[in-house]
C-alpha positions as a Python dict, from the first residue, in 0.01 Angstrom:
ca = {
    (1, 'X'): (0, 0, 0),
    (2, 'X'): (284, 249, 91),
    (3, 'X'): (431, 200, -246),
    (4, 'X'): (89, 291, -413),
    (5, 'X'): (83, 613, -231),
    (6, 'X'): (472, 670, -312),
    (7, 'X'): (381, 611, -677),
    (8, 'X'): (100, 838, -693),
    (9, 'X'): (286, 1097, -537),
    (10, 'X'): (589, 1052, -810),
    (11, 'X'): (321, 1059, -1067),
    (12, 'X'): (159, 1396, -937),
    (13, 'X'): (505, 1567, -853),
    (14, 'X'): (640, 1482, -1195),
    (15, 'X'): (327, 1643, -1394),
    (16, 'X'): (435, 2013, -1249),
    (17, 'X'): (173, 2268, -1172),
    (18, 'X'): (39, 2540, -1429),
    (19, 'X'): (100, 2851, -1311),
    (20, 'X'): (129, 3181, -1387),
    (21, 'X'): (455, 3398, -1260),
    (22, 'X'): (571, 3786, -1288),
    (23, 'X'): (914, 3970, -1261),
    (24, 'X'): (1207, 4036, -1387),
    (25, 'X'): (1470, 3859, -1629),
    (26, 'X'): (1754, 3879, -1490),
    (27, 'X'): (2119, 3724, -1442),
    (28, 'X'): (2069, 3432, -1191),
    (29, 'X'): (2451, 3496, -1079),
    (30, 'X'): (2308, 3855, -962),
    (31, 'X'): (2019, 3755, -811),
    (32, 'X'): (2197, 3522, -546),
    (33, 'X'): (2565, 3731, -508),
    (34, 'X'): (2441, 4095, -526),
    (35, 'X'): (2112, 4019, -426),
    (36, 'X'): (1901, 4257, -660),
    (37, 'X'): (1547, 4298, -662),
    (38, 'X'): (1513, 4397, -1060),
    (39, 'X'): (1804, 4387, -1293),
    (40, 'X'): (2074, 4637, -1318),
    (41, 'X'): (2023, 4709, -1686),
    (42, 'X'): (1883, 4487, -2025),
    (43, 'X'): (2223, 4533, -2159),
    (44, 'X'): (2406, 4386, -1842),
    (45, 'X'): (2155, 4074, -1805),
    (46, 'X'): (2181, 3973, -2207),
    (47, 'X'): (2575, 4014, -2170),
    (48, 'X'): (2560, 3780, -1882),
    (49, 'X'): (2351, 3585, -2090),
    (50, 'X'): (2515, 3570, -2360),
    (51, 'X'): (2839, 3464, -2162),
    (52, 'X'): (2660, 3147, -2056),
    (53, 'X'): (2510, 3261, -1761),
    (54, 'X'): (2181, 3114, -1684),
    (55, 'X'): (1844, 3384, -1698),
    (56, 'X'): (1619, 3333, -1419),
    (57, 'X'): (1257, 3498, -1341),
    (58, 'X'): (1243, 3683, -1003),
    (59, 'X'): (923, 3811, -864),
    (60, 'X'): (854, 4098, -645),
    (61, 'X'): (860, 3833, -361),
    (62, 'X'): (1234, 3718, -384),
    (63, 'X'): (1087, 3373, -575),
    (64, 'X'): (1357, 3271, -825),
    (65, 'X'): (1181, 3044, -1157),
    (66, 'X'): (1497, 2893, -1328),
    (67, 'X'): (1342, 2795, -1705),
    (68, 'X'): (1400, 2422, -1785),
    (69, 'X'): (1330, 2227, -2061),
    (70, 'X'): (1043, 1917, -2062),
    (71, 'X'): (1226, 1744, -2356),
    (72, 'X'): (1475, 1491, -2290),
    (73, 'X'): (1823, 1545, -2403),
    (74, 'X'): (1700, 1887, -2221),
    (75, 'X'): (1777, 2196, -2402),
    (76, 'X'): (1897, 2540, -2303),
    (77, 'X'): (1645, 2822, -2214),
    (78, 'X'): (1859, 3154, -2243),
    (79, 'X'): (1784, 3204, -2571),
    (80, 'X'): (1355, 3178, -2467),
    (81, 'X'): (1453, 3477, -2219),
    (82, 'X'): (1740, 3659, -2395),
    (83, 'X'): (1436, 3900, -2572),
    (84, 'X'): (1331, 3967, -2244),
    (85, 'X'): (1682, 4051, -2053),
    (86, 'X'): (1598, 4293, -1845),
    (87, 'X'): (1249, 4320, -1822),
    (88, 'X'): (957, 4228, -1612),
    (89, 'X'): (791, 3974, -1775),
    (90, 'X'): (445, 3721, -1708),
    (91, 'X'): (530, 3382, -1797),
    (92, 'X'): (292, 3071, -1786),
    (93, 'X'): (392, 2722, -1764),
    (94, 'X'): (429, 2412, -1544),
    (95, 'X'): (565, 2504, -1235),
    (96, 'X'): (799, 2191, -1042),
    (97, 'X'): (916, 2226, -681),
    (98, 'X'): (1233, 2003, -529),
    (99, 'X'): (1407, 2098, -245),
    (100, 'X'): (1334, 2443, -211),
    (101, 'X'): (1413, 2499, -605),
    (102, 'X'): (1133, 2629, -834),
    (103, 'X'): (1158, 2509, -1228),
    (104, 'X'): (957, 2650, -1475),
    (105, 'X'): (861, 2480, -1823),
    (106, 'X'): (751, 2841, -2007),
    (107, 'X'): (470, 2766, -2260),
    (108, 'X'): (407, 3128, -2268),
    (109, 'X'): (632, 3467, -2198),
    (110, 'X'): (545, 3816, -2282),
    (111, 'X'): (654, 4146, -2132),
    (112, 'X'): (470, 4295, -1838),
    (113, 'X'): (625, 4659, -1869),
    (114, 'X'): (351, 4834, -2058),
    (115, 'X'): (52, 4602, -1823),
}
């Protein structure tokens, strides 16, 4: 019986959650070691970016999304985010939790800026 409940809970923990997130792209290096609410600039996040340094959504509430891939080989996510370097975005997707981390598969991105 345990192992039913085990399974079920794989099964529901691997299908992520839709959700829907706001905030900035930004450099994940600067969001942990200079601790920044919003990016410096667009031009500093894309050449971070563009030096292989991961994007990452922040929201207004310190929550970090880093953008994964559902496809396996997985493939990189920069270049979903580079057009948004910078910027406060809304982003939908599935939404998948593991020790603290948040991953998010982004069907959907446009910028916020203008809303």
């Amino acid at each position: 019986m345990a192992w039913l409940v085990l399974a079920t809970t794989l099964v529901f923990a691997a299908a992520g959650k839709n959700t829907t997130v706001t905030g900035y792209v930004i450099d994940s290096a600067c969001a942990f070691t200079k601790g920044l609410d919003k990016p410096i600039s667009r031009d500093c996040a894309a050449a971070c970016a563009k030096a292989g340094s991961p994007l990452v959504i922040l929201t207004a509430d310190g929550a970090i999304y880093w953008p994964i891939a559902d496809s396996t080989p997985a493939v990189e996510q920069n270049s979903k985010l580079l057009p948004f370097a910078g910027q406060k975005v809304t982003a939908k997707g599935k939404v998948f939790e593991r020790g603290g981390s948040q991953a998010m598969v982004i069907e959907q991105i446009e910028s916020a800026e203008a809303k």
